[in-house]
BALOBA-1460 file (C-alpha; in Angstrom, 3 decimals):
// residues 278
<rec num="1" residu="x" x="94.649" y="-177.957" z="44.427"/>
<rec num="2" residu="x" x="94.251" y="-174.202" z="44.582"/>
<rec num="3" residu="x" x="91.584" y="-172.616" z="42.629"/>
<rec num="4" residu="x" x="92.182" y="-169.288" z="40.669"/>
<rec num="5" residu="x" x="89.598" y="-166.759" z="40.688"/>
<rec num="6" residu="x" x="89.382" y="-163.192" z="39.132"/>
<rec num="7" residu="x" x="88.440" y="-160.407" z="41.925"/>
<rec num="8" residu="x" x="88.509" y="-157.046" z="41.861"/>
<rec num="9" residu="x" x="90.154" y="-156.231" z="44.834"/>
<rec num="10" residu="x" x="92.487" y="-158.420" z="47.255"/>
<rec num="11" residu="x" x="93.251" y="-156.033" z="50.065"/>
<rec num="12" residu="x" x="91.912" y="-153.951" z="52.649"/>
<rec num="13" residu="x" x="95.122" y="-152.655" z="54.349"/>
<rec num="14" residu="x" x="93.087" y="-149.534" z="55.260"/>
<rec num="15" residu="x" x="95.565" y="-146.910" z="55.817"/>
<rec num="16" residu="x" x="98.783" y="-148.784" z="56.564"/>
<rec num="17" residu="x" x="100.053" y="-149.052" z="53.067"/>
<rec num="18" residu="x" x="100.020" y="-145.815" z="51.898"/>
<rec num="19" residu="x" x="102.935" y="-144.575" z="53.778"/>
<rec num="20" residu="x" x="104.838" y="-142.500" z="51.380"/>
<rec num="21" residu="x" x="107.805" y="-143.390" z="53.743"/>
<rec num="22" residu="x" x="109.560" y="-143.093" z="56.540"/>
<rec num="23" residu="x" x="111.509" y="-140.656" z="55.230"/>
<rec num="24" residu="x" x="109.244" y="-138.209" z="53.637"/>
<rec num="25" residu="x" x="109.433" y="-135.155" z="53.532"/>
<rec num="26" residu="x" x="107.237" y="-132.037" z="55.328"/>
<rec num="27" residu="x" x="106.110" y="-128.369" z="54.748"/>
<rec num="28" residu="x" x="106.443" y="-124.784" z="55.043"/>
<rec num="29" residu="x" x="108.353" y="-123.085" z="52.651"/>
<rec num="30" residu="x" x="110.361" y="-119.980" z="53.122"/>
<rec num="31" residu="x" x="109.259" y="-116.817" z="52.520"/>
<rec num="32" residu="x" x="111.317" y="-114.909" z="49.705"/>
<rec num="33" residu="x" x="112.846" y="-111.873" z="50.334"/>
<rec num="34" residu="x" x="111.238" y="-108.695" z="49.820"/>
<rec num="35" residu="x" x="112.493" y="-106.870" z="46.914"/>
<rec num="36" residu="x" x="113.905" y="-103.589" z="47.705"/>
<rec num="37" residu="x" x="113.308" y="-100.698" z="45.367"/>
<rec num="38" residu="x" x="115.969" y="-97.688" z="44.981"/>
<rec num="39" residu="x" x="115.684" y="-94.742" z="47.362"/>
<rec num="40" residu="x" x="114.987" y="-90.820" z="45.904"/>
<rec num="41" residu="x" x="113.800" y="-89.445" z="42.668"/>
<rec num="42" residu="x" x="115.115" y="-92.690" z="40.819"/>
<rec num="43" residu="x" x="113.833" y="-95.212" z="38.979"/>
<rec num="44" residu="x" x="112.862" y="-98.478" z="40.975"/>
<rec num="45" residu="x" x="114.675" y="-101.171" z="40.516"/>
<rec num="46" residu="x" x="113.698" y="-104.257" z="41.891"/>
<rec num="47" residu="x" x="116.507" y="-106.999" z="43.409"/>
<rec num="48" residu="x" x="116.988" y="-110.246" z="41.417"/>
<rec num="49" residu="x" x="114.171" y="-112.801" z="42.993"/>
<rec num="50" residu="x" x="115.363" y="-115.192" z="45.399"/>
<rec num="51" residu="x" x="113.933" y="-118.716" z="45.053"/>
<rec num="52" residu="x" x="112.604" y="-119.934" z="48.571"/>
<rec num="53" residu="x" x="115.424" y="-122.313" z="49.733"/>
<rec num="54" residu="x" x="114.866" y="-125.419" z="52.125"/>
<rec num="55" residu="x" x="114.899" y="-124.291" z="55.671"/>
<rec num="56" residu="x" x="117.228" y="-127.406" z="56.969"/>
<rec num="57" residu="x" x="119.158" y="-127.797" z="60.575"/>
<rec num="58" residu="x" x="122.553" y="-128.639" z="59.106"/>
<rec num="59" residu="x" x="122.732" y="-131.147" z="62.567"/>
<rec num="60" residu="x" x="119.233" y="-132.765" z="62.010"/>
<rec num="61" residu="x" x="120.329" y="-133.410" z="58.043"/>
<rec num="62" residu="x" x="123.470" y="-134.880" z="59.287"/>
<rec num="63" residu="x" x="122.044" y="-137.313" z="61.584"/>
<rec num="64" residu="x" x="119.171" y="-138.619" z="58.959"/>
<rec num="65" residu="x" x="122.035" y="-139.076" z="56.388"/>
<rec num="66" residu="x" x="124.080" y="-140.910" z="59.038"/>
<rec num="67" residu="x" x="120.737" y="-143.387" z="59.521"/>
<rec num="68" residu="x" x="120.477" y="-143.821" z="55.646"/>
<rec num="69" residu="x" x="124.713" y="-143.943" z="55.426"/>
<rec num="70" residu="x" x="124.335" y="-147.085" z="58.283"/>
<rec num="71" residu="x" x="121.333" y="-148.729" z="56.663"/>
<rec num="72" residu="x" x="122.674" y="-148.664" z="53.145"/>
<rec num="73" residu="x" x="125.760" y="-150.674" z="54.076"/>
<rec num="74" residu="x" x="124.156" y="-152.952" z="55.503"/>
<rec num="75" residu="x" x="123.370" y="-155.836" z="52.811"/>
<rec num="76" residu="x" x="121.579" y="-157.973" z="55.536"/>
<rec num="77" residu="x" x="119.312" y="-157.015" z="58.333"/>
<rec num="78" residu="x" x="115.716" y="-157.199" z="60.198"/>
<rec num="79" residu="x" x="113.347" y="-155.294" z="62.284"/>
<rec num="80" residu="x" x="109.939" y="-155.634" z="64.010"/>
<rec num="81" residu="x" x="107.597" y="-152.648" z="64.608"/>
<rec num="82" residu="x" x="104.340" y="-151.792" z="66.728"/>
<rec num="83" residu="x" x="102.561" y="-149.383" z="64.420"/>
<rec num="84" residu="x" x="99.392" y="-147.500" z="65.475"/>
<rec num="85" residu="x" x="97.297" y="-145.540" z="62.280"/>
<rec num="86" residu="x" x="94.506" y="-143.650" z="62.146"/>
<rec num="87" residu="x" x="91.394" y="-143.014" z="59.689"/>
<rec num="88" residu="x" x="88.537" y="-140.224" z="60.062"/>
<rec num="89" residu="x" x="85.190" y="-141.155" z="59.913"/>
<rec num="90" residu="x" x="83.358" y="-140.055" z="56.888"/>
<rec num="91" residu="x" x="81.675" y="-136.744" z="57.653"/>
<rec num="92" residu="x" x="83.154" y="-136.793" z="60.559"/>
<rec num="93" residu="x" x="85.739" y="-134.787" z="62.424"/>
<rec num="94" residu="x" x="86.277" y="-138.395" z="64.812"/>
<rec num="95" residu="x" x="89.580" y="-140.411" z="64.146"/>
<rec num="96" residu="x" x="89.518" y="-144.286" z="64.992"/>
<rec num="97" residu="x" x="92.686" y="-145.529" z="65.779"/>
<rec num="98" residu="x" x="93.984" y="-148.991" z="64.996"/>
<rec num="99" residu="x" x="97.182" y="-150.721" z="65.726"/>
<rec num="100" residu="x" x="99.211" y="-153.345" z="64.032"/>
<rec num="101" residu="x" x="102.651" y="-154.923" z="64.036"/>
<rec num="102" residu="x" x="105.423" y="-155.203" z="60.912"/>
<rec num="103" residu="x" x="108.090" y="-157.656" z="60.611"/>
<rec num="104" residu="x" x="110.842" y="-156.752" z="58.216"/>
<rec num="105" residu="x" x="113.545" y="-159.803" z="56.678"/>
<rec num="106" residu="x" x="116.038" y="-157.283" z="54.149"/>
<rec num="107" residu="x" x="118.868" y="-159.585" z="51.811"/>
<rec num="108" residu="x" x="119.803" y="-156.700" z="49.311"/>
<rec num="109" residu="x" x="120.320" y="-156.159" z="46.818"/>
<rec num="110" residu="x" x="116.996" y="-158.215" z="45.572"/>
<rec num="111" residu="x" x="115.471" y="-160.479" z="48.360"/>
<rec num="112" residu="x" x="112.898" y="-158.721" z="50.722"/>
<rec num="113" residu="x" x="109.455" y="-160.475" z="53.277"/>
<rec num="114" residu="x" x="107.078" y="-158.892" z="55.330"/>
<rec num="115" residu="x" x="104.747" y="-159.958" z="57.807"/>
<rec num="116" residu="x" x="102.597" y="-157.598" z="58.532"/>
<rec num="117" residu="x" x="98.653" y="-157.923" z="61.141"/>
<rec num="118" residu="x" x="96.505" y="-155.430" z="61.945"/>
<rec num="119" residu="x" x="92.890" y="-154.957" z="63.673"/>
<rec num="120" residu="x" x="91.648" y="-155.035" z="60.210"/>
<rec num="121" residu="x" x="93.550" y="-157.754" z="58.933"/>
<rec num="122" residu="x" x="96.636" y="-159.810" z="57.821"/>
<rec num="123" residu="x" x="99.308" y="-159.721" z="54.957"/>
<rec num="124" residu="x" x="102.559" y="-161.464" z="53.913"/>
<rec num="125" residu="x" x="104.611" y="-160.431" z="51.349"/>
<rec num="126" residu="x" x="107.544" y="-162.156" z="49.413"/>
<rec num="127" residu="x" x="110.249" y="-160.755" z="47.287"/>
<rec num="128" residu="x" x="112.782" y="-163.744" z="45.699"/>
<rec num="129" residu="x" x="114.140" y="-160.855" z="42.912"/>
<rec num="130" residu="x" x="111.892" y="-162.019" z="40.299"/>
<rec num="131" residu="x" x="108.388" y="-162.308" z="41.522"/>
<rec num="132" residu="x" x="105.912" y="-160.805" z="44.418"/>
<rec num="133" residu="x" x="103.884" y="-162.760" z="46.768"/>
<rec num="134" residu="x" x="101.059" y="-161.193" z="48.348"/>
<rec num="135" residu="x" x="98.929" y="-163.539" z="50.709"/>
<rec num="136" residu="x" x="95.866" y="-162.765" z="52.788"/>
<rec num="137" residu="x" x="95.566" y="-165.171" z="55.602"/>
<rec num="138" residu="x" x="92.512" y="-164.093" z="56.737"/>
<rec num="139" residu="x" x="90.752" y="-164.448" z="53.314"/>
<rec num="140" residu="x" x="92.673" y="-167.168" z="52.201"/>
<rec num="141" residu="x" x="93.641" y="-165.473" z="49.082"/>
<rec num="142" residu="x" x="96.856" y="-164.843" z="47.506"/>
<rec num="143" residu="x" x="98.419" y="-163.355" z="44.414"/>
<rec num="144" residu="x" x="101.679" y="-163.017" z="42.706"/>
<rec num="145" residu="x" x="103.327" y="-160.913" z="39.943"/>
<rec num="146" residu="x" x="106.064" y="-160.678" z="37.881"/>
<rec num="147" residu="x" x="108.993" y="-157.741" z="39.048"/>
<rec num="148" residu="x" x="112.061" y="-156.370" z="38.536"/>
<rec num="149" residu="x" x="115.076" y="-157.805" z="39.595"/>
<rec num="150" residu="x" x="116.152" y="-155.441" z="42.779"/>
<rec num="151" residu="x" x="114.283" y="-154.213" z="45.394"/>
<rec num="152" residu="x" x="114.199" y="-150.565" z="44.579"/>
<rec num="153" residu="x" x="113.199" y="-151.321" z="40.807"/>
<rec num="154" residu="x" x="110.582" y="-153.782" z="42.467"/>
<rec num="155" residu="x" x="109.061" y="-150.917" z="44.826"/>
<rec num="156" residu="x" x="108.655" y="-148.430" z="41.980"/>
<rec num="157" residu="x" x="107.030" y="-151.499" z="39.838"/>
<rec num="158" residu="x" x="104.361" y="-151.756" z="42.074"/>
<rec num="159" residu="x" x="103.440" y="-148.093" z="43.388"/>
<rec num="160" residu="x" x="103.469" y="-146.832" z="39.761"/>
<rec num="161" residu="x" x="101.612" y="-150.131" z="38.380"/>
<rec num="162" residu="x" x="99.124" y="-151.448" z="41.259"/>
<rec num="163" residu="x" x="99.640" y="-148.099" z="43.281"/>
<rec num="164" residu="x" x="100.742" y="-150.510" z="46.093"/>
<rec num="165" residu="x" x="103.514" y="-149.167" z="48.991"/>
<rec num="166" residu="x" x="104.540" y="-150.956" z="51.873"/>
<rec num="167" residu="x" x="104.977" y="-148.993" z="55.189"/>
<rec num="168" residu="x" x="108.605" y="-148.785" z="56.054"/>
<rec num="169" residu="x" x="109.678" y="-149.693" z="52.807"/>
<rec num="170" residu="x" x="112.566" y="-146.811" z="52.075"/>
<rec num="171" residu="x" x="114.170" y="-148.473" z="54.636"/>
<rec num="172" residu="x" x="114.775" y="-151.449" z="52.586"/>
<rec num="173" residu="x" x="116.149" y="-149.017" z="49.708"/>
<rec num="174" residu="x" x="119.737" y="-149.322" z="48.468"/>
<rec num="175" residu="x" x="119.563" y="-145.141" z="49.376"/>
<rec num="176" residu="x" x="116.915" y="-144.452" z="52.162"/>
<rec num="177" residu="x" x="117.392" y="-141.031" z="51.899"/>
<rec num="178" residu="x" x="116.138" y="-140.762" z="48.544"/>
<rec num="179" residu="x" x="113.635" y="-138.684" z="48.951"/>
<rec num="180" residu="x" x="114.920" y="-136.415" z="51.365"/>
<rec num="181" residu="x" x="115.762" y="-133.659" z="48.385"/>
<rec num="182" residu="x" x="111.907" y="-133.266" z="49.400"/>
<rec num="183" residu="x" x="112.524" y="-131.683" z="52.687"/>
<rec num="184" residu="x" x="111.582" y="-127.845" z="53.213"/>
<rec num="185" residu="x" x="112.148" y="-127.670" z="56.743"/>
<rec num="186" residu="x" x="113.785" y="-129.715" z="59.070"/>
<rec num="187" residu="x" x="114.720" y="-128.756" z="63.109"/>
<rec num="188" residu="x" x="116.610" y="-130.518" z="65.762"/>
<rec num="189" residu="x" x="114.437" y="-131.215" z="68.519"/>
<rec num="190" residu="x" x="116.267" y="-132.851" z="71.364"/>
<rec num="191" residu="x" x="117.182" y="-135.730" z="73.155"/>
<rec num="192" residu="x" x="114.405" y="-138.171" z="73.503"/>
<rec num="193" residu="x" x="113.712" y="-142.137" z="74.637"/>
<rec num="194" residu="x" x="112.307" y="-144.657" z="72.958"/>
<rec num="195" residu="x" x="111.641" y="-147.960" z="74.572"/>
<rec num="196" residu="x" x="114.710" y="-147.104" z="76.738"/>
<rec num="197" residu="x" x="116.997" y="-146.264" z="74.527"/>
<rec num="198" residu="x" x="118.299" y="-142.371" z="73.956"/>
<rec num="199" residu="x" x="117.405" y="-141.138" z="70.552"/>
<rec num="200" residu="x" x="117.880" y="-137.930" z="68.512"/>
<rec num="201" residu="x" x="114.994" y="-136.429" z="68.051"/>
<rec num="202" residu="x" x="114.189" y="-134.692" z="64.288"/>
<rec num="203" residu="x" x="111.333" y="-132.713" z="63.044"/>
<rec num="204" residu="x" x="110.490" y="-132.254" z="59.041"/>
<rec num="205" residu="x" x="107.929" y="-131.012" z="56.421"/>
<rec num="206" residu="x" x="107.367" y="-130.957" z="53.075"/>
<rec num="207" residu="x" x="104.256" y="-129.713" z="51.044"/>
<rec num="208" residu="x" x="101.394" y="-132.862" z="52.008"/>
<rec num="209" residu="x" x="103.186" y="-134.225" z="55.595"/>
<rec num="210" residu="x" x="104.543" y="-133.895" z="58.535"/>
<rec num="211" residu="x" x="106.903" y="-136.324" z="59.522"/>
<rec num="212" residu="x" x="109.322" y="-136.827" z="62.878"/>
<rec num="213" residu="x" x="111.761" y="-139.443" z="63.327"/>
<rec num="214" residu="x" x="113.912" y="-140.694" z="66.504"/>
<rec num="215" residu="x" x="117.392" y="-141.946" z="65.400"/>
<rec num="216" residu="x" x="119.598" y="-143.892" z="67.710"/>
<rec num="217" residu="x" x="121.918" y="-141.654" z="69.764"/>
<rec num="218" residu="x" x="125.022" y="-144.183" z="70.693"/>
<rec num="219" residu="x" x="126.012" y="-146.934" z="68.578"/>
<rec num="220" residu="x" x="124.308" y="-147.684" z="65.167"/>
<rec num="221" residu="x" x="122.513" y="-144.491" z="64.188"/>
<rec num="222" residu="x" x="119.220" y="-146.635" z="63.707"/>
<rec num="223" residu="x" x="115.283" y="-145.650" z="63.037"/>
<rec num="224" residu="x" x="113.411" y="-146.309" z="66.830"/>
<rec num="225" residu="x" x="110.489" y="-144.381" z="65.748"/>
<rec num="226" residu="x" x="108.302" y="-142.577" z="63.376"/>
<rec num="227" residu="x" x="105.504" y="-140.322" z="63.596"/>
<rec num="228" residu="x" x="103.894" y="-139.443" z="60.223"/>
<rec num="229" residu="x" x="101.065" y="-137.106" z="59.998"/>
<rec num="230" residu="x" x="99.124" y="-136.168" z="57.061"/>
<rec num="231" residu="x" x="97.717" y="-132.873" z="57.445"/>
<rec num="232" residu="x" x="96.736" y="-132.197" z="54.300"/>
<rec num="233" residu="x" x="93.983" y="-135.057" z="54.527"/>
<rec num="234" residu="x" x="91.149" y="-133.937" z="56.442"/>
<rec num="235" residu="x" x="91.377" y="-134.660" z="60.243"/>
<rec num="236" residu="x" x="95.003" y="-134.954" z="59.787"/>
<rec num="237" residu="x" x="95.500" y="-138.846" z="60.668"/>
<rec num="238" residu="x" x="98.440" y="-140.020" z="61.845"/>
<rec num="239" residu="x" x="100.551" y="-142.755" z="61.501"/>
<rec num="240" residu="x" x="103.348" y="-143.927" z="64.118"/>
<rec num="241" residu="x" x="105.642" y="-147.280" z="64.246"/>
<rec num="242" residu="x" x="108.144" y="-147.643" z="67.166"/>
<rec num="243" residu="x" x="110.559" y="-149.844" z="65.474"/>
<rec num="244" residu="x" x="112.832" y="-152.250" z="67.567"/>
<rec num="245" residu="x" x="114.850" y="-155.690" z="67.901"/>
<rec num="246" residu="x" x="117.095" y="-154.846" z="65.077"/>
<rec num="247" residu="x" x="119.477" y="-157.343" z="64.041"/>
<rec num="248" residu="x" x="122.355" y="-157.613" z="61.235"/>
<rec num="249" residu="x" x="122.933" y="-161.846" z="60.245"/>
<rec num="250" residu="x" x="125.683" y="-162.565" z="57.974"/>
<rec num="251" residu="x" x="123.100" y="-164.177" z="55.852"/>
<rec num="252" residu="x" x="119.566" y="-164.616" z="55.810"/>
<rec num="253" residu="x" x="118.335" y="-168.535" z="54.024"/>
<rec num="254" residu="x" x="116.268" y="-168.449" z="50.607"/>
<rec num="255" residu="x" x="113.530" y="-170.063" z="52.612"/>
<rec num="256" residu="x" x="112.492" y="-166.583" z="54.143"/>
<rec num="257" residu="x" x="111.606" y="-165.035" z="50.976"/>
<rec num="258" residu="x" x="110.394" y="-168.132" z="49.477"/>
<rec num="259" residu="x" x="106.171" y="-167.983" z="49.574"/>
<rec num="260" residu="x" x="104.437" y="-170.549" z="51.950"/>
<rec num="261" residu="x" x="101.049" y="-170.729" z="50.805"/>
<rec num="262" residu="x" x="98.701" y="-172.905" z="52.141"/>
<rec num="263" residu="x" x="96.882" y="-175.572" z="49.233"/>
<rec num="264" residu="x" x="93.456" y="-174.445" z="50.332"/>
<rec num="265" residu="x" x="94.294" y="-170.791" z="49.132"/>
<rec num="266" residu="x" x="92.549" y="-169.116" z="46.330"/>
<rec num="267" residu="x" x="94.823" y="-167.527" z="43.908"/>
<rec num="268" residu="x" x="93.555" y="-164.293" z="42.325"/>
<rec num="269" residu="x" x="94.947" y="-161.947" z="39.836"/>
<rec num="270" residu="x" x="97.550" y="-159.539" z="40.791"/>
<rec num="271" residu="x" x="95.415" y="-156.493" z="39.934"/>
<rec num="272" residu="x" x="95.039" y="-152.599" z="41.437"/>
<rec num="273" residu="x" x="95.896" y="-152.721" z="45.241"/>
<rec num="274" residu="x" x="95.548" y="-148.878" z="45.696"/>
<rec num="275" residu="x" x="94.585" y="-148.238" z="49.429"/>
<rec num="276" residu="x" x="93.072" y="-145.059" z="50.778"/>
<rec num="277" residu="x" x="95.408" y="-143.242" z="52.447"/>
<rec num="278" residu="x" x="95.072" y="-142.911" z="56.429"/>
């Protein structure tokens, strides 16, 4: 029989689930025009102000919206990634990497699991469209909460409630490009490979990160890889997944999402699961 106990903290995914997400959004704002005054013996009159627009490569937009357009569609799919992240020491300018791996099962519009192990530990998540399973291997502890009946209403239960986010997640979102209203600047970069295959290669900001993302070149305009880096936390840690073996079943079973949760687990209360960001 599993015993319940009251703790005030259950996880230690240091770094790794504070991704904002894949598609967030970077900075440098434009600079507004100068304001001319009126030439001769006149009075000046200043222009009307401009308002500093986003600074976007029409092409880079296009392909990110193609992603989210392909992704959206799709009610049914998985992924696996190889995700490295770093932290900075405190007072300390030296970053310690770590690296971990994610498995994603997606059944929209309300079914969602994740495996995810790192070198500093071990999670499983599962989403059935009414509750959240959280289990710890490593500790043997587990938790679960009432949630909203979609995926997207579930993910905004739980960042605004427990402060939790799982890395990857907007790509699990009925609109993955949700957030990209954020972007300030955006560039084309190139022509790039990932694990062999040729990618579009995108650069964007927006006021707190950095963020670049490799997009499929031929065939389904899919996420291979993502580079996040948050330079407005001191020593500017990074985060990068290279995402891979993506596959679209007609159907995905209920067992997948439903919780398998070894008797000798202690069940603990679904409380505050903020993590420090990398």
């Amino acid at each position: 029989m599993r015993t319940e106990l009251s703790v005030p903290r259950l996880f230690a995914l240091v770094g790794l689930l504070a991704i904002a997400s894949p598609i967030v959004n970077l900075a440098a704002a434009a600079e507004p025009a100068a304001a001319p005054t009126a030439q001769g013996g006149g009075s000046k009159t200043a222009a009307e102000p401009q308002a500093a627009g986003p600074r976007v490569d029409p092409r880079a937009e296009q392909i990110v919206r193609r992603a989210c357009a392909e992704l959206a569609d799709a009610k049914t799919f998985t992924f696996h990634a190889e995700v490295t992240f770093e932290q900075v020491l405190p007072q300390s300018p030296v970053k310690i990497q770590f690296a971990g791996a994610t498995d994603y099962w997606v059944r929209k519009p309300d079914a969602l699991a994740v495996d995810f192990e790192s070198d500093l530990g071990a999670k499983r998540f599962w989403y059935d469209g009414t509750t959240l399973t959280v289990f710890d291997a490593p500790k043997m502890m587990y938790t679960s909460t009432a949630v909203p009946a979609s995926i997207d209403a579930m993910m905004e239960r739980v960042a605004e409630t427990n402060h939790l986010t799982l890395p990857l997640a907007d790509l699990a979102m009925s609109d993955p490009c949700v957030n990209f209203k954020r972007v300030i600047f955006g560039a084309y970069v190139g022509r790039g490979d990932v694990g062999g295959v040729a990618c579009d290669h995108l650069a964007f900001t927006e006021s707190n990160f950095d963020w670049q993302i490799w997009i499929q070149h031929a065939g389904k305009p899919l996420p291979r890889k993502v580079v996040i880096n948050y330079r407005s936390t001191p020593g500017a840690p990074e985060y990068v997944a290279v995402i891979s073996d993506w596959k679209f079943p007609t159907a995905i079973p209920d067992s997948r999402f439903t919780p398998q949760i070894p008797n000798k687990a202690i069940r603990i209360k679904f409380v505050d699961l903020k993590e420090p960001h990398p």
